[in-house]
N, C-alpha and C positions, 0 to 999 in steps of 0.2 A: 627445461621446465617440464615437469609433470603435469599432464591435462590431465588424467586421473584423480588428483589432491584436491580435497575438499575445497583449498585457498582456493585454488582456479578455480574449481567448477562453479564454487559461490560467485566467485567475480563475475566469469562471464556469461552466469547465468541470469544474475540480474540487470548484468551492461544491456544482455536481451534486451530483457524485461522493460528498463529504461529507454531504450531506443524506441519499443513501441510507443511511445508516448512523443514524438514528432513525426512517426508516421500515422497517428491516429491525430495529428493537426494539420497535415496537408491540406486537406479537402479546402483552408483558407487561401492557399495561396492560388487558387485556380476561383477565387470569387464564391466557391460555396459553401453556406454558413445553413446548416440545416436548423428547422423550426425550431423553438426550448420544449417542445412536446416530445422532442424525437430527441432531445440533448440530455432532459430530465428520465424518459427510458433509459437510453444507454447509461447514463450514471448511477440511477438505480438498480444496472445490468453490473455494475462495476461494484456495487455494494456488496451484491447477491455473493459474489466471487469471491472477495473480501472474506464475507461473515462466514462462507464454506471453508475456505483455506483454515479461518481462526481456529473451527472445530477439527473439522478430520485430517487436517496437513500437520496440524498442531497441537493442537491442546489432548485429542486423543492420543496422539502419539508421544505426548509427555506423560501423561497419565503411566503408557504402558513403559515408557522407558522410568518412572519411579515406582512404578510393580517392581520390575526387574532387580531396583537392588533393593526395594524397604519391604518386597511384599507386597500384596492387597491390603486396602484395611484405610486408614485415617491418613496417617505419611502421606501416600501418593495426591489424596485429594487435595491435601494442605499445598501441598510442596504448587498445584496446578494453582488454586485459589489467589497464593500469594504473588505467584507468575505473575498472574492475569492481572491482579490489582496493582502488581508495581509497573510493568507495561503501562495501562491507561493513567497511572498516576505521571510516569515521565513526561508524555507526551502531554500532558492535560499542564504540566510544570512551565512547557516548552511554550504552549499556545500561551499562559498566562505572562511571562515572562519576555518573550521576547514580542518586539514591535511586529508587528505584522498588520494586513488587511485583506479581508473577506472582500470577494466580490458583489454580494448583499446587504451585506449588514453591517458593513465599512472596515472601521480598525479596530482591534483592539490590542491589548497588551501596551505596556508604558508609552507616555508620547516620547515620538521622534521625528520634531520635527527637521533633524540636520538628514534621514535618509531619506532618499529619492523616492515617490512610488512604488517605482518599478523594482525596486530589492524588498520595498514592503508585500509586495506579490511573491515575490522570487521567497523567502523567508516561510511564507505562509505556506508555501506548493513544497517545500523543505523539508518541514515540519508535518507533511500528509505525507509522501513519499518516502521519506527515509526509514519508517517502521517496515512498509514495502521491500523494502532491499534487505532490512535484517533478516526480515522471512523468508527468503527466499534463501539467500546465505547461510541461516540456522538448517534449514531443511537439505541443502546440499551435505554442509559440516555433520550432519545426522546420518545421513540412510545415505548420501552419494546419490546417484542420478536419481533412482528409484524412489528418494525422498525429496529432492529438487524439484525432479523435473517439472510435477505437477504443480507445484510452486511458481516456479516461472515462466509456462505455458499460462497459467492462469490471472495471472499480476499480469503479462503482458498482454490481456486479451481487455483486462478492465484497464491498461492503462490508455490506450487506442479511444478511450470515449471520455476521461479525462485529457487527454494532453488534447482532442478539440474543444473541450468545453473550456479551456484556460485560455487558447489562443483566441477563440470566439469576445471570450468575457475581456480582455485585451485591445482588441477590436473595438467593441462596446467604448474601452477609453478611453480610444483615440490612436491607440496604436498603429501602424500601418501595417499590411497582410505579411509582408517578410519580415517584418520584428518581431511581429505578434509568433507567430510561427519559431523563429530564432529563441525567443524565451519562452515556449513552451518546451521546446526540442530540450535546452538547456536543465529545464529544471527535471530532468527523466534521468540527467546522469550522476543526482546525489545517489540514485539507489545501487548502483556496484560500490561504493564508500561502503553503505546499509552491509550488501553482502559480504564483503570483505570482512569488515566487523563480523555479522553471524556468524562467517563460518568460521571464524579464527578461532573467536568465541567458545564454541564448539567440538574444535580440533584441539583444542591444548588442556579444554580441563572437559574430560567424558563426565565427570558428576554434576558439570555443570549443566548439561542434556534438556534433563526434564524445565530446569529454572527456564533456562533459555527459550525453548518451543513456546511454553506458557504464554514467557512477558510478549515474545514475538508476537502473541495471539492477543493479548492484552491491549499492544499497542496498536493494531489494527480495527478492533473492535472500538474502542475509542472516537477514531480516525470515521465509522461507518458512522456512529450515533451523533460526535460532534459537528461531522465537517458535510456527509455526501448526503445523508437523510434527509436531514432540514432545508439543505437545498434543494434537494430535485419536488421538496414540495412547498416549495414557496408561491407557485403562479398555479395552481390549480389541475400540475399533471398527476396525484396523487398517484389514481389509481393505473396510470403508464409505469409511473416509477417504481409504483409495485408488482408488475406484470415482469417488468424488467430485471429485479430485483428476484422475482422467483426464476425466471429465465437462466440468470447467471447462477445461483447456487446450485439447480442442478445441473448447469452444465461444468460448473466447478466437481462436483459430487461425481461426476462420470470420471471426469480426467483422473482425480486423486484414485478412483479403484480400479481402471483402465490400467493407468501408467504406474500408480503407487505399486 
């Protein structure tokens, strides 16, 4: 096996990535569930990350990979535009489409009631995660470390404050500390699936480059406005979750030109 090849590196750069998210749920399994002031920060820390990656890991670096073969000029913006639209359209398909339930604001998507809860959670964590793994996978398939890396240092740093706020909200329904924990840990390892896909993505058709980075940003962007925004201001930590929220995008903004 080549640990150089895109294939790998995407893999198991997001299997990372993924893993941070039951070591960012532990803190339940030892009894401690920190305040939703400090839950709604970090999630808003996990935005900030998000919406940095969408820009300079991606969507700039589509831009400059459709200079490269159309030129400057109208092409490249197009080619970014329709990325980024068809990204938040997939994922906006997914959430309408399949059964799932929010921790807030209950269920939505067609009733089901033959599945269990507990896959209605697992579906929804799915469906926010898996654009995570493409990006990460697309930016390996891309540039190799130097366009990964930053990738999956930074997904894995927002994923640590998501995989507790899943196992907490878990908790919340009754779950008990080592299950809650077990399906959070669980749902971190659809995103080496994500990577696997980007980078393959990636690696087999080079024109497909700039599409690809885009929708990856596309589907992420979606994922902040739909899913992690609305929640970390739902009980009045606003302006935590906006402190949080500028915390992680420059600490995202450092890694990408540090490591990029």
């Amino acid at each position: 096996m080549d640990m150089s090849s895109p294939l790998v590196l995407g893999f198991l750069g997001s299997l990372a990535a993924g893993v941070m998210t039951a070591i960012g749920a532990m803190p339940v399994l030892f009894g401690r569930t920190p305040n939703r002031g400090f839950r709604d920060m970090s999630l808003g820390f996990a935005a900030g990350v998000m919406l940095s990656a969408s820009f300079f890991s991606l969507i700039i670096p589509a831009i400059e990979a459709a200079e490269a073969s159309y030129g400057s000029g109208a092409i490249p913006a197009g080619i970014a535009v329709i990325g980024i639209l068809a990204g938040m359209a997939l994922v906006a398909g997914l959430n309408e489409t399949l059964p799932h339930e929010h921790f807030t604001i209950g269920r939505e998507g067609p009733d089901s009631a033959a599945l269990r809860q507990i896959w209605l959670f697992i579906i929804a964590i799915t469906i926010h995660n898996f654009p995570e793994g493409i990006a990460v996978g697309v930016g390996f398939g891309a540039h190799g470390l130097s366009g990964g890396m930053p990738l999956a240092i930074g997904i894995g740093l927002q994923n640590l404050p998501e995989g507790l706020a899943v196992a907490v909200a878990l908790i919340g329904e009754g779950y008990g500390r080592l299950r809650a924990w077990g399906i959070a840990a669980l749902t971190g390892l659809v995103e080496p699936v994500g990577g696997l896909l980007g980078a393959a993505m990636i690696s087999f058709s080079e024109p497909f480059l700039p599409w690809g980075l885009s929708f990856a940003a596309g589907a992420m962007i979606y994922v902040i406005s739909h899913e992690i925004i609305p929640e970390t201001h739902r009980s009045g930590h606003q302006n935590k979750a906006t402190l949080g929220l500028a915390f992680g995008l420059v600490v995202m903004l450092f890694l990408d030109v540090w490591l990029g």
